[in-house]
C-alpha positions in Angstrom: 2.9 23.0 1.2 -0.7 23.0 1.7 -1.6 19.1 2.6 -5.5 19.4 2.1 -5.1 20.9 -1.4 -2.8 17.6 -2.5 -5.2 15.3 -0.6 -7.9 16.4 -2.2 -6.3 15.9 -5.8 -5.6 12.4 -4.7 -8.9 11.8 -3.9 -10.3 13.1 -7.0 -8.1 10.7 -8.6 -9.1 7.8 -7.1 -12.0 8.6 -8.3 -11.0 8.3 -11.9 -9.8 5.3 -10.9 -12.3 3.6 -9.3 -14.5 4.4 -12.3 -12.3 2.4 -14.6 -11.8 -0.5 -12.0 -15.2 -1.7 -11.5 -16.1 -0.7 -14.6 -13.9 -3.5 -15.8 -13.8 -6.2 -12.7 -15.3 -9.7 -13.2 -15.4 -8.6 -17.1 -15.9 -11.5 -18.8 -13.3 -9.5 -22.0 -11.0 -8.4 -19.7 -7.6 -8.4 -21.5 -4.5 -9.8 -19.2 -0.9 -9.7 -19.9 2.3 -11.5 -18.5 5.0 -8.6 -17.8 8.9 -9.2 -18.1 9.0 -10.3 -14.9 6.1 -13.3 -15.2 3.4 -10.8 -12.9 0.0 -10.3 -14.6 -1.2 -6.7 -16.0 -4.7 -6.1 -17.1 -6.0 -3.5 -19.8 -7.5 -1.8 -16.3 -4.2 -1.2 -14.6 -2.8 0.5 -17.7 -6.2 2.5 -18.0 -6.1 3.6 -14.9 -2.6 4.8 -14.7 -3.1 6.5 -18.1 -6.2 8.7 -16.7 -4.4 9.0 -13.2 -1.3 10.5 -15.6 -3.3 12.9 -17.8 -5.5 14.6 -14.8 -2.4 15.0 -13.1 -0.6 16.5 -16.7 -3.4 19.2 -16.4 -4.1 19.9 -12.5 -0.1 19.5 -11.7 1.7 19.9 -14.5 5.0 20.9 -12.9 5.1 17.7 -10.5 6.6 14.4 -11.2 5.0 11.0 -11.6 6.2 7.3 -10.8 3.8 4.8 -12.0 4.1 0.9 -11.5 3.2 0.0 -15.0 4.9 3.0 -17.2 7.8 4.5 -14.7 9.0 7.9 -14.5 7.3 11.3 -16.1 8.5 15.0 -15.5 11.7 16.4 -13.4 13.7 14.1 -11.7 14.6 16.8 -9.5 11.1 18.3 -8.8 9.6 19.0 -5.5 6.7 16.9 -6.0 6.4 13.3 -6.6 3.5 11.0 -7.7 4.0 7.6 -6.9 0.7 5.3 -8.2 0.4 1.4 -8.0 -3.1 1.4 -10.3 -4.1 -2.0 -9.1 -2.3 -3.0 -6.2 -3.3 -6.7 -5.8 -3.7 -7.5 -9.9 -3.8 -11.5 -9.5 -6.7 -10.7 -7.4 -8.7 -8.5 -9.4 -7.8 -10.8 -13.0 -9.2 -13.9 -10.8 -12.5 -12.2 -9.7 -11.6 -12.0 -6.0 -12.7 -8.1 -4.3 -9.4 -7.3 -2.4 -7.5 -4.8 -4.7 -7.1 -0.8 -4.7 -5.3 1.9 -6.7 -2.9 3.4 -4.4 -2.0 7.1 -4.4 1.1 9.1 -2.7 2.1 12.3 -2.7 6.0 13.1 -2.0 7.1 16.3 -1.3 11.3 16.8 -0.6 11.7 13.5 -0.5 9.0 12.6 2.4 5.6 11.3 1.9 2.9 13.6 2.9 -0.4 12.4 1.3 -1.6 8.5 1.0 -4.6 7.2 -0.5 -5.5 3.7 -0.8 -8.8 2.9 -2.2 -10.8 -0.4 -2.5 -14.0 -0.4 -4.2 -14.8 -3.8 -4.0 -14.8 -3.6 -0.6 -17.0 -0.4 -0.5 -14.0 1.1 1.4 -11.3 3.8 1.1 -8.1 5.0 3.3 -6.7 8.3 3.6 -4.2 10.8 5.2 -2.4 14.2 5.0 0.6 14.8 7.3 -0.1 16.4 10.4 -3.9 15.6 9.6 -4.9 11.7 11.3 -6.1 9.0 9.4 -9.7 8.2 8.0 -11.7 5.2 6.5 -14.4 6.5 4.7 -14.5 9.7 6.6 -13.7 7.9 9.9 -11.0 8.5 12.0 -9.0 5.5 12.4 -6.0 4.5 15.0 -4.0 1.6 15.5 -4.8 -0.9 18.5 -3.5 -0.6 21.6 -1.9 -4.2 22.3 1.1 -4.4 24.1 2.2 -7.8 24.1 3.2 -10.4 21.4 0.6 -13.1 22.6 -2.1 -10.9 22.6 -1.5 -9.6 18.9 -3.2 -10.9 15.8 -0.7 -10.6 12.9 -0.6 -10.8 8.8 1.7 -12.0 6.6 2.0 -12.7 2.8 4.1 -14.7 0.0 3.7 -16.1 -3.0 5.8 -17.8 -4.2 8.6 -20.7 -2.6 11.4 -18.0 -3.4 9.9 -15.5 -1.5 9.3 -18.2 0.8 13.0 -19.2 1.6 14.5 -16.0 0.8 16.8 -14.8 3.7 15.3 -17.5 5.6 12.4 -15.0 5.8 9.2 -17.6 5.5 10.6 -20.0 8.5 11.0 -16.4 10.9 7.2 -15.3 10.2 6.4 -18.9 11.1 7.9 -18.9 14.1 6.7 -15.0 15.5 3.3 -16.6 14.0 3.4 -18.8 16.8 4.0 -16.6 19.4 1.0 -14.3 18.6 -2.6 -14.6 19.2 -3.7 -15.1 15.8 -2.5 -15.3 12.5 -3.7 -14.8 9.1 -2.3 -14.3 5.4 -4.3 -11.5 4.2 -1.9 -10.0 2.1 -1.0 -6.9 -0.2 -2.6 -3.2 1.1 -5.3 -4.5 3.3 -3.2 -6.2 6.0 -1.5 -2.6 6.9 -4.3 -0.7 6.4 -6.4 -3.6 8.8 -3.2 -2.2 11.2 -4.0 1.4 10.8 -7.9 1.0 11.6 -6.8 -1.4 14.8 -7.8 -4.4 13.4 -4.9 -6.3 12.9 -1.4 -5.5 15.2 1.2 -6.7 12.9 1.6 -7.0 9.1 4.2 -8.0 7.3 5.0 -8.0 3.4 8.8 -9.7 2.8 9.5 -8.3 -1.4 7.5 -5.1 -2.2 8.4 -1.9 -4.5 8.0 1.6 -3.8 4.0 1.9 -5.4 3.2 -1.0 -3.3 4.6 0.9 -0.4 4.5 4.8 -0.6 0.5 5.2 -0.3 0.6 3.1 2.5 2.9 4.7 5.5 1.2 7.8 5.7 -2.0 6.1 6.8 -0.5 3.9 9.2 2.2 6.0 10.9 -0.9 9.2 10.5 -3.2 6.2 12.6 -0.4 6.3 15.3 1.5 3.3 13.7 5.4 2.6 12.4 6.5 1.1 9.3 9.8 0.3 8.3 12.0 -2.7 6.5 12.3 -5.8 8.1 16.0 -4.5 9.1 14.3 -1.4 10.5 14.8 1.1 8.1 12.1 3.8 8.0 12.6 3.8 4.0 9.5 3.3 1.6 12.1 1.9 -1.4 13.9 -0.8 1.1 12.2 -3.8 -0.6 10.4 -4.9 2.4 7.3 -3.7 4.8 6.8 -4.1 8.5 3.5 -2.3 9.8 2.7 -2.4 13.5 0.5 -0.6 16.0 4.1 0.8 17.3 4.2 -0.5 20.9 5.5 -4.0 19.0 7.9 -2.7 16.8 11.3 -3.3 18.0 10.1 -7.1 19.5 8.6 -7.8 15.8 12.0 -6.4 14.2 14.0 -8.6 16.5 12.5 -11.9 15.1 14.0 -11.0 11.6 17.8 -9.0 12.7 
């Protein structure tokens, strides 16, 4: 498949995207919904996915499209995949605060070859084909070097108590909190991406779904980093998300197995 073709169709989307985002950020009108499962949605997630959806209608017609806020379009069995989170970090963006992007991934035979992330509000976007690095606004970007647990500055995000005390999850970030340098709850796409550019050496989201996910590990692993589940699974649908700069993997995976 020709990566830099795809890449630059995701770019162009985010593009719509952002267009519609800050168009409607901080708007003092801005409609917000409670979904089925008590998350918010704004009128600018479903706008965007709506545009993202009808660009790709024209420019890829016979690919497939997964979409956080209206699920699955086109051939199950197709080649190509869309997978689009168009606000990743929603309770942010309804309250006013600047840490939200659209996410975009590309799938191709079942493996993720193109990420976008994009974050306007932050004047900054994240990109990668396979085979191709990883850039922040044109940049080339690489994970940190940092080899030792007490020398690593680490994320970590929940919301809720559940999330909190599920699995016993909450008490074992704690606890590898206080073996690392530094810790802070950034949360959502920035802590991994923070882990792509070097930034950060650890992040670690314990309940996300495939959009949150699918945009994100071809930036970081493209940056020289690893993602998988917090059981270790390299698999962008396991429910969970474990970024590092790689040389920490296996001791951060240990904390939770």
């Amino acid at each position: 498949m020709d990566v830099d073709t795809h890449l630059s169709l995701a770019l162009e989307l985010a593009d719509i995207a952002d267009a519609i985002t800050v168009g409607r950020f901080r708007a003092e009108d801005l409609v917000v919904e409670t979904k089925p499962d008590l998350t918010p949605v704004s009128e600018a997630d479903r706008a965007v996915e709506e545009a993202v959806r009808e660009r790709l209608a024209a420019a890829a017609p016979t690919h497939a499209v997964l979409g956080e806020e209206f699920g699955v379009a086109g051939d199950a069995g197709a080649a190509f995949r869309w997978i689009i989170d168009p606000i990743d970090g929603t309770k942010n963006y309804v309250r006013g605060v600047p840490v939200w992007a659209t996410l975009i991934a590309l799938e191709y035979a079942r493996e993720l070859v193109v990420g976008v992330v994009s974050a306007p509000a932050l004047h900054t976007r994240w990109w990668a084909g396979r085979g191709e690095g990883a850039f922040r606004n044109g940049d080339s970007i690489h994970v940190s070097r940092v080899a030792a647990l007490a020398d690593a500055q680490l994320s970590f995000a929940w919301d809720t108590a559940e999330r909190f005390h599920a699995d016993g999850v909450g008490e074992k970030m704690l606890g590898l909190a206080h073996r690392c340098w530094r810790t802070r709850g950034i949360g959502d796409f920035w802590q991994h991406m923070l882990v792509a550019e070097g930034a950060f050496d650890i992040a670690i989201d314990p309940i996300v779904s495939l959009w949150d996910v699918a945009a994100l590990m071809p930036i970081v692993e493209e940056a020289g980093g690893r993602c998988t589940t917090l059981s270790g699974v390299r698999d962008p649908d396991g429910g969970s998300l474990v970024c590092t700069n790689a040389r920490l993997h296996d001791e951060v995976l240990a904390t939770f197995l």
